[in-house]
N, C-alpha and C positions, 0 to 999 in steps of 0.2 A: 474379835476372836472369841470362839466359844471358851467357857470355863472347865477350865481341867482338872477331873474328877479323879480321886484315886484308885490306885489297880488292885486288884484281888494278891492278899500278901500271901494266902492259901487258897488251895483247890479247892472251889466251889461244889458242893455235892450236885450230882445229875440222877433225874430219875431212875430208875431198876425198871426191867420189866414189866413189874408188879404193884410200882409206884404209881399214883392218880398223877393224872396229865387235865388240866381243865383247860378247856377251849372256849372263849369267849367268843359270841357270836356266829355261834356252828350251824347257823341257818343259812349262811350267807356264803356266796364263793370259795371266797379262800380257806377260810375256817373250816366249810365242811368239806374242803378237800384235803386240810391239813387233818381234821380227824381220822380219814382212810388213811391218809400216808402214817400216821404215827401208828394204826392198826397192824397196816402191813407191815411195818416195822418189829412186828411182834409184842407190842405194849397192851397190858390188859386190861386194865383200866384208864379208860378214858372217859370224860364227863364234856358234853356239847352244850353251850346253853344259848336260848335267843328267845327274843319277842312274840316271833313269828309263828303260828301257831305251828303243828309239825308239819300237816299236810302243805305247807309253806316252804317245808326247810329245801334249799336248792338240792343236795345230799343227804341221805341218811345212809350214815354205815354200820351195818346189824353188829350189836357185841360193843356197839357205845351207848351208853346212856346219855339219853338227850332229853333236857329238861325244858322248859319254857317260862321263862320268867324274862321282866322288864328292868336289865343291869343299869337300868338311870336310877333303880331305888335302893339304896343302901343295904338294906335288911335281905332284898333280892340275891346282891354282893355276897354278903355274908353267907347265905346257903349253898351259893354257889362254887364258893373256892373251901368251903367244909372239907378238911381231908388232904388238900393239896399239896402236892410237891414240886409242881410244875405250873403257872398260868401264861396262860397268853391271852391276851388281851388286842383279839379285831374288831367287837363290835363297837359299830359305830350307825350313824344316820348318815350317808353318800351316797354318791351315782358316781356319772359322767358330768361333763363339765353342762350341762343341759339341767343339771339339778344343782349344785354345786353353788351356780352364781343365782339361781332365784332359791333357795333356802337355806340361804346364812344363817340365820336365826337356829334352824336345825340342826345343821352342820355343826354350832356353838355349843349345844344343847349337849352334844356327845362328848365334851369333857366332865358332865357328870356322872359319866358310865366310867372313863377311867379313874378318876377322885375316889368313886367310892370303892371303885374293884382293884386300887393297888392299895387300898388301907384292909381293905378286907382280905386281902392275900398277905399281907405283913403280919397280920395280928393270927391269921390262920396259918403261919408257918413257914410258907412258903419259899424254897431256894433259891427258883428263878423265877422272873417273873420276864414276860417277852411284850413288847410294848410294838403296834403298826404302825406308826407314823407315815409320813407324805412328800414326796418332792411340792409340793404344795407349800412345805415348810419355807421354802426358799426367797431371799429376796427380791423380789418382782421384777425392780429396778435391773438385777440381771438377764431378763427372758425378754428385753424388749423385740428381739431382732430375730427371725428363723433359722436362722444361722450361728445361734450361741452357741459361746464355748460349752463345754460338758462342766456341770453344776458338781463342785466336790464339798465336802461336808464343812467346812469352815465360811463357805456362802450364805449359809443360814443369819448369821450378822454382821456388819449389823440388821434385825430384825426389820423387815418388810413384804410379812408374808401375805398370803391370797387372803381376802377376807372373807371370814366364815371358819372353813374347813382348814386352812392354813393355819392362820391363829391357832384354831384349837389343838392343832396335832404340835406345833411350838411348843404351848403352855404343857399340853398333855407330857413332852419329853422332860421336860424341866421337874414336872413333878416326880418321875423315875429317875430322875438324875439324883434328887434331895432325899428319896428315898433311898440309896444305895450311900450318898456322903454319910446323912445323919443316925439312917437307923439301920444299918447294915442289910439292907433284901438286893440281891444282887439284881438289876435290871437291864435289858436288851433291848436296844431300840433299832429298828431297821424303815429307814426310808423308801417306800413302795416309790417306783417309777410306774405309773399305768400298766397295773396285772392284768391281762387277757388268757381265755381260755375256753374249753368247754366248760358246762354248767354254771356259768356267767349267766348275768343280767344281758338280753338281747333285743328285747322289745318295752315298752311303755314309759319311756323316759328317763331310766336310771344307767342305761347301756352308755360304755366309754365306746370312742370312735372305732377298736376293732370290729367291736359288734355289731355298733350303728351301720359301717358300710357296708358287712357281709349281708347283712338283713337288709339293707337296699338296694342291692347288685340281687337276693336272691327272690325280693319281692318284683323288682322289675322286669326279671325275667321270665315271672310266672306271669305276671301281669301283662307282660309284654309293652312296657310301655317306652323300652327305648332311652327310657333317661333317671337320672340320679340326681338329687337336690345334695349338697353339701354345704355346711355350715362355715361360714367364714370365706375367704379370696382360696381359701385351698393352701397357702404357701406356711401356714402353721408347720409345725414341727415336733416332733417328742421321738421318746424312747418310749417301746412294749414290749414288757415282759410278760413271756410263756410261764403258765399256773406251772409246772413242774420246777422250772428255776426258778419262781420264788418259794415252793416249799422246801429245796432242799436249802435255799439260803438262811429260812429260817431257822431248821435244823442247824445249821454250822453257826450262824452267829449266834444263839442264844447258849449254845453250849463251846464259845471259844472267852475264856474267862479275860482273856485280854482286851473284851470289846465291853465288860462289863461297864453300865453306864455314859455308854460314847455312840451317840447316832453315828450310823453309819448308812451310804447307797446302797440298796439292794434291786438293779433294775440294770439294763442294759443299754450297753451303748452305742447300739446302732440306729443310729439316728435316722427318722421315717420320716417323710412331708406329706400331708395329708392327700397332695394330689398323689403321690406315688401308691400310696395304700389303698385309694379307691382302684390304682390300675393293679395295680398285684390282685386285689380284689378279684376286678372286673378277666382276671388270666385265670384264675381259680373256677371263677364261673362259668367260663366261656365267653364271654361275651363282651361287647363295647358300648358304652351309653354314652347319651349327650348330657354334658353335665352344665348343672346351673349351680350359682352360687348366694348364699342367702345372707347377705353381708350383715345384717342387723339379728343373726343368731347368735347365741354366747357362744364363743370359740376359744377363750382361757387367753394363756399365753403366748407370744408369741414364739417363743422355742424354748426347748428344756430337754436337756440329755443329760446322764449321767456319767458323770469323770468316775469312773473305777481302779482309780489309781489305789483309794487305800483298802479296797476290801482284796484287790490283787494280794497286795503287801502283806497283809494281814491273814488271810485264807489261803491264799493262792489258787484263789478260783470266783469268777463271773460269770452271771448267766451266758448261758452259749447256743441259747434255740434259735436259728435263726428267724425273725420274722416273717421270713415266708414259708417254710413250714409252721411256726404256731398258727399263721392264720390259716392254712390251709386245713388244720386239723378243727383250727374254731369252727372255719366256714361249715365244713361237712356236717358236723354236729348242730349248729343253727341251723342248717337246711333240714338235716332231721324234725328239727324242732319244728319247724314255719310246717312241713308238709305234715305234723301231728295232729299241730293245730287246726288247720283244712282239715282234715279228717273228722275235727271234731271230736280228737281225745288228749286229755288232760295235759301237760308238759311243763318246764320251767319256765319262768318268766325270766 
């Protein structure tokens, strides 16, 4: 059983429209699409921060300040939650499951980005503090079968997560968790099931499987080659959540004080098999490929879906995109991308 952390005895203050929102790892997918949505929201200060240089960052949305600094360095931290009232903490070192299992070492590394950037949000003030965590976190020993039951937040132990990226999103939760018992910063942890979307990773190795297959359904049809390699026997399994349900989920859970330091699922529950997603795929693109299978690829788990019973409970709402419109909208937007690139002008990786 996880440990059970105390509840907020008072209303936690939430940002004003006027209030600094800081975004960790605003280079990267989610992040830089959670800084447009808190924009559109009408928030006026917002601060983006990442490694990457700008001309890097996936999104930039005008009217944020976006900074570049390397949140593994302490001192970086500290500049960067200067002022805050709000932090959220994505960045990290990840991919797909293609990176994932060959750079653990990396993967580990990214618990010194939240060490230093939830101490330097306590010491800088800060309300709330919003923590990404991972169905990664989960018991392994649970996913053996494609056909698992849906993963609910008390599966986490006893502890036997993915090695690498699991671990550290684990350890990472515990450290929010000790900071909300011990030194009062109130912290939100939400468990990502496989986010997908536009302005996602879609080519060079870090792409999760939505991407991967639209970008091979939409290479081999340019190419005309007739066929698609996929990793693994295909009978793999998981939940994908659409970029706009996980921003709103972030919105609801970091500012619902009864989830204050209590991980919780944020990903959905419609369970996908990877050969099914190549053929939703392959319907979206027109077309039918011969498919081979590359059994000695990394292919993760063998199933994982998300039990949504307590974020129901709790919110009274779950992502609701269905997977075959998110991918349809991913797909069109890669195709974008893949014919920019033929063209020979610049676009996201």
């Amino acid at each position: 059983m996880e440990y059970e952390f105390p509840k907020a005895k008072e209303p936690i203050p939430s940002a004003g429209k006027n209030d600094l929102i800081v975004i960790a790892g605003g280079g990267g997918f989610i992040a830089g699409n959670l800084a447009a949505y808190f924009k559109a929201k009408g928030f006026t200060r917002i601060r983006a921060i990442d490694k990457k240089p700008l001309s890097e960052w996936y999104l930039v949305t005008p009217g944020v300040e976006s900074l570049c600094l390397d949140l593994s360095e302490e001192p970086n931290c500290r500049r960067a939650v200067e002022g805050a009232f709000e932090v959220y903490s994505l960045a990290a070192d990840m991919g797909g499951m293609g990176f994932i299992e060959t750079h653990r070492i990396d993967c580990l590394r990214s618990i010194l980005i939240n060490t230093h950037l939830v101490e330097a949000a306590f010491r800088a003030g800060a309300k709330r503090y919003f923590y990404a965590s991972s169905a990664c976190a989960y018991n392994t020993d649970l996913q053996k079968d494609p056909k698992v039951r849906a993963l609910k937040e008390s599966d986490a132990y006893p502890a036997m997560a993915e090695r690498g990226y699991g671990w550290e999103k684990l350890v990472s939760e515990m450290f929010c968790q000790e900071y909300w018992a011990e030194r009062g910063m109130a912290t939100f942890i939400a468990r990502f099931h496989n986010v997908y979307g536009p302005y996602g990773t879609w080519i060079g190795g870090r792409e999760k499987a939505p991407a991967a297959i639209a970008r091979k359904v939409i290479e081999a049809k340019d190419k005309k080659t007739g066929k698609i390699d996929i990793w693994g026997d295909g009978s793999q399994t998981r939940s994908f959540m659409y970029i706009d349900d996980c921003l709103q989920g972030i919105d609801r859970i970091t500012h619902c004080d009864e989830l204050v330091a209590t991980p919780i699922n944020l990903g959905s529950s419609e369970l996908i098999e990877i050969n099914q997603l190549v053929t939703i795929a392959e319907s979206i693109g027109g077309v039918k490929l011969e498919r081979s299978y590359d059994l000695g690829a990394p292919k993760g788990v063998a199933g994982r879906n998300s039990d949504n019973s307590f974020i129901k409970q709790v919110l009274g709402w779950e992502p609701s995109t269905s997977f075959r419109d998110g991918l349809e909208k991913t797909y069109r937007w890669i195709e974008k991308q893949y014919a920019d690139r033929k063209a020979g002008k610049r676009n996201v990786d």
